[in-house]
Phi, psi and omega in degrees: 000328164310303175305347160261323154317311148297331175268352171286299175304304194310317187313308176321305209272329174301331201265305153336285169299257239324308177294328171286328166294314155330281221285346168312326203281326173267357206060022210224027174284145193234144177211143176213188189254180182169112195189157194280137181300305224207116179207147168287104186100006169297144189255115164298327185264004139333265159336284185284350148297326199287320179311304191303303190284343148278346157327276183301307163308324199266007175041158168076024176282104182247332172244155172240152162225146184222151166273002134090014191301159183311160174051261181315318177271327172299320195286288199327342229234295172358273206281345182282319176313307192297333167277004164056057152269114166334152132228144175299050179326096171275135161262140141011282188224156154278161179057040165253025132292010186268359183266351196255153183226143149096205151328316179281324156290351190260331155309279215292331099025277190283329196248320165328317198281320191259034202252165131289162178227143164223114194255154183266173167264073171292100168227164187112225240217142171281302181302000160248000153273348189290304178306322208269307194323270213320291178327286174344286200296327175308294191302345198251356190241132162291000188228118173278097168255123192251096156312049294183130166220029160050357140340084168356176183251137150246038148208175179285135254024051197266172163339290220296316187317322201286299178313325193283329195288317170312301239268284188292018142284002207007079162277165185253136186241125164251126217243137182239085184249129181262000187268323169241011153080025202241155171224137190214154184209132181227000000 
Protein backbone atom coordinates (compact mmCIF):
# COMPACT_ATOMS: atom_id res chain seq x y z
CA UNK A 1 0.00 0.00 0.00
CA UNK A 2 3.17 2.13 0.47
CA UNK A 3 4.20 1.69 -2.49
CA UNK A 4 1.28 3.26 -4.00
CA UNK A 5 1.26 5.70 -2.42
CA UNK A 6 3.79 6.66 -3.12
CA UNK A 7 3.21 6.46 -7.48
CA UNK A 8 0.04 8.64 -6.12
CA UNK A 9 2.24 11.51 -5.11
CA UNK A 10 4.92 11.43 -8.01
CA UNK A 11 1.55 11.46 -10.17
CA UNK A 12 0.20 14.13 -7.92
CA UNK A 13 3.33 16.37 -7.98
CA UNK A 14 3.59 15.58 -12.02
CA UNK A 15 0.04 16.57 -12.58
CA UNK A 16 0.83 19.71 -10.60
CA UNK A 17 3.78 21.02 -12.77
CA UNK A 18 1.77 20.01 -15.85
CA UNK A 19 -1.08 22.28 -15.05
CA UNK A 20 1.05 24.82 -13.87
CA UNK A 21 3.17 24.84 -17.43
CA UNK A 22 -0.48 24.68 -19.19
CA UNK A 23 -1.52 27.35 -17.55
CA UNK A 24 1.88 29.93 -18.15
CA UNK A 25 1.82 28.39 -21.61
CA UNK A 26 -1.39 29.51 -21.90
CA UNK A 27 -1.77 32.80 -20.15
CA UNK A 28 -3.86 31.76 -18.01
CA UNK A 29 -2.26 31.85 -14.55
CA UNK A 30 -4.17 32.86 -10.94
CA UNK A 31 -1.67 33.89 -8.46
CA UNK A 32 -2.45 35.41 -4.85
CA UNK A 33 -1.36 36.78 -1.47
CA UNK A 34 -0.82 36.21 1.90
CA UNK A 35 1.31 38.71 3.94
CA UNK A 36 1.93 40.88 7.13
CA UNK A 37 -0.07 44.13 7.42
CA UNK A 38 2.54 45.89 9.80
CA UNK A 39 6.32 45.02 10.94
CA UNK A 40 9.09 46.97 12.24
CA UNK A 41 11.54 47.44 9.85
CA UNK A 42 10.03 46.25 6.82
CA UNK A 43 11.12 47.90 3.64
CA UNK A 44 7.83 48.68 1.77
CA UNK A 45 9.95 49.76 -1.19
CA UNK A 46 11.57 46.70 -1.33
CA UNK A 47 8.67 44.61 -1.00
CA UNK A 48 6.74 46.46 -3.80
CA UNK A 49 9.82 46.42 -6.44
CA UNK A 50 10.33 42.43 -5.44
CA UNK A 51 6.45 41.98 -6.38
CA UNK A 52 6.78 43.70 -9.88
CA UNK A 53 9.78 41.73 -10.50
CA UNK A 54 8.31 38.25 -9.48
CA UNK A 55 5.19 39.02 -11.83
CA UNK A 56 6.85 39.87 -14.26
CA UNK A 57 9.05 36.93 -14.51
CA UNK A 58 6.69 34.37 -14.19
CA UNK A 59 4.45 35.75 -16.91
CA UNK A 60 1.01 34.65 -18.02
CA UNK A 61 -0.27 35.95 -15.19
CA UNK A 62 -4.09 36.45 -16.11
CA UNK A 63 -5.54 36.80 -12.61
CA UNK A 64 -4.70 38.30 -8.82
CA UNK A 65 -6.48 37.45 -5.90
CA UNK A 66 -6.19 39.78 -2.46
CA UNK A 67 -7.99 40.32 0.22
CA UNK A 68 -6.92 43.86 -0.14
CA UNK A 69 -5.96 43.77 3.57
CA UNK A 70 -3.61 46.83 4.93
CA UNK A 71 0.06 46.33 3.84
CA UNK A 72 0.96 43.03 1.65
CA UNK A 73 -2.20 42.83 -0.09
CA UNK A 74 -2.99 46.15 -0.93
CA UNK A 75 0.67 46.81 -2.26
CA UNK A 76 0.68 43.47 -4.21
CA UNK A 77 -3.34 44.17 -5.48
CA UNK A 78 -1.57 47.40 -6.52
CA UNK A 79 1.47 46.32 -8.46
CA UNK A 80 -1.00 43.71 -10.18
CA UNK A 81 -3.38 46.61 -11.53
CA UNK A 82 -0.41 48.51 -12.69
CA UNK A 83 0.84 45.60 -14.30
CA UNK A 84 -2.71 45.65 -15.87
CA UNK A 85 -3.54 42.05 -13.91
CA UNK A 86 -7.59 41.67 -13.17
CA UNK A 87 -7.45 41.32 -9.41
CA UNK A 88 -10.09 39.59 -7.83
CA UNK A 89 -11.15 41.24 -3.93
CA UNK A 90 -11.83 38.04 -1.80
CA UNK A 91 -13.40 39.89 0.95
CA UNK A 92 -13.87 38.01 4.34
CA UNK A 93 -16.99 39.60 5.10
CA UNK A 94 -19.44 41.75 4.31
CA UNK A 95 -18.47 45.15 5.82
CA UNK A 96 -14.89 44.38 5.94
CA UNK A 97 -13.75 47.60 5.68
CA UNK A 98 -14.66 48.26 9.61
CA UNK A 99 -11.13 46.39 10.24
CA UNK A 100 -9.13 49.51 7.89
CA UNK A 101 -8.40 53.00 9.58
CA UNK A 102 -6.57 55.96 8.12
CA UNK A 103 -4.48 55.52 4.77
CA UNK A 104 -5.15 51.92 4.53
CA UNK A 105 -9.12 52.61 4.29
CA UNK A 106 -8.79 54.89 1.89
CA UNK A 107 -6.22 52.62 -0.44
CA UNK A 108 -8.81 50.03 -0.16
CA UNK A 109 -11.61 52.22 -0.91
CA UNK A 110 -9.71 53.14 -4.25
CA UNK A 111 -8.47 49.47 -5.13
CA UNK A 112 -11.68 48.15 -4.18
CA UNK A 113 -13.37 50.22 -7.09
CA UNK A 114 -11.05 48.89 -9.49
CA UNK A 115 -11.13 45.05 -7.89
CA UNK A 116 -13.63 42.39 -9.02
CA UNK A 117 -15.46 41.37 -5.62
CA UNK A 118 -16.18 38.38 -4.26
CA UNK A 119 -17.27 38.45 -0.82
CA UNK A 120 -17.30 35.23 1.50
CA UNK A 121 -19.66 34.29 4.24
CA UNK A 122 -17.64 35.46 6.84
CA UNK A 123 -19.70 34.79 9.58
CA UNK A 124 -18.45 33.67 13.27
CA UNK A 125 -15.43 35.16 14.88
CA UNK A 126 -13.35 37.68 12.26
CA UNK A 127 -10.20 35.74 12.68
CA UNK A 128 -11.78 32.64 11.15
CA UNK A 129 -13.00 34.52 8.38
CA UNK A 130 -10.24 36.03 8.19
CA UNK A 131 -8.27 32.31 8.30
CA UNK A 132 -11.40 31.15 5.36
CA UNK A 133 -10.28 34.92 3.04
CA UNK A 134 -6.55 33.09 3.04
CA UNK A 135 -7.52 29.18 2.63
CA UNK A 136 -9.92 30.79 -0.29
CA UNK A 137 -7.10 32.30 -1.86
CA UNK A 138 -4.59 29.07 -1.76
CA UNK A 139 -7.10 27.41 -2.83
CA UNK A 140 -8.15 29.29 -6.28
CA UNK A 141 -4.68 30.22 -7.19
CA UNK A 142 -1.85 28.17 -8.73
CA UNK A 143 1.15 30.44 -7.42
CA UNK A 144 1.27 31.83 -3.76
CA UNK A 145 3.28 35.13 -2.98
CA UNK A 146 3.62 35.24 0.89
CA UNK A 147 5.06 38.66 2.30
CA UNK A 148 6.45 36.72 5.06
CA UNK A 149 9.31 37.06 8.07
CA UNK A 150 8.67 33.09 8.76
CA UNK A 151 7.07 34.01 12.40
CA UNK A 152 4.17 32.09 13.41
CA UNK A 153 1.11 34.10 12.87
CA UNK A 154 0.19 35.98 15.42
CA UNK A 155 -3.30 35.28 15.68
CA UNK A 156 -5.25 32.90 13.62
CA UNK A 157 -5.29 33.38 10.26
CA UNK A 158 -2.67 35.39 10.08
CA UNK A 159 0.30 35.00 7.46
CA UNK A 160 2.23 32.28 8.80
CA UNK A 161 -1.10 29.64 9.12
CA UNK A 162 -2.04 30.83 5.33
CA UNK A 163 1.59 29.59 4.23
CA UNK A 164 1.41 26.37 6.28
CA UNK A 165 -2.00 25.47 4.92
CA UNK A 166 -0.20 26.50 0.95
CA UNK A 167 2.63 24.37 1.62
CA UNK A 168 0.57 21.36 2.77
CA UNK A 169 -1.97 21.88 -0.57
CA UNK A 170 0.98 22.23 -1.99
CA UNK A 171 0.77 24.91 -3.79
CA UNK A 172 3.79 26.77 -5.09
CA UNK A 173 4.93 29.67 -2.55
CA UNK A 174 6.81 32.57 -3.58
CA UNK A 175 8.00 33.33 -0.14
CA UNK A 176 9.17 37.28 0.36
CA UNK A 177 11.14 37.86 3.50
CA UNK A 178 11.10 41.19 3.86
CA UNK A 179 13.15 41.56 7.02
CA UNK A 180 16.32 39.49 5.38
CA UNK A 181 15.50 41.01 1.59
CA UNK A 182 15.47 37.14 0.31
CA UNK A 183 13.21 35.38 -2.31
CA UNK A 184 12.72 32.10 -1.99
CA UNK A 185 10.33 29.36 -4.18
CA UNK A 186 8.97 26.34 -3.07
Amino acid sequence: MLEKTREQERHSSHDRRSRMLRCVMNGNLTVGIAGHQKRRGLDWNWVNATLRAELVALGGVSRALSSLAAGADQRFATVALELNIPVTAVLPMSGYERFLRGKDLARYQVLLARCEQLVLDGTGRPNEAFLAAGHYIVDHCDVLFAVWDELPAGAMGGTGDVVEYARRSERRVVHLNPMERRVTAT
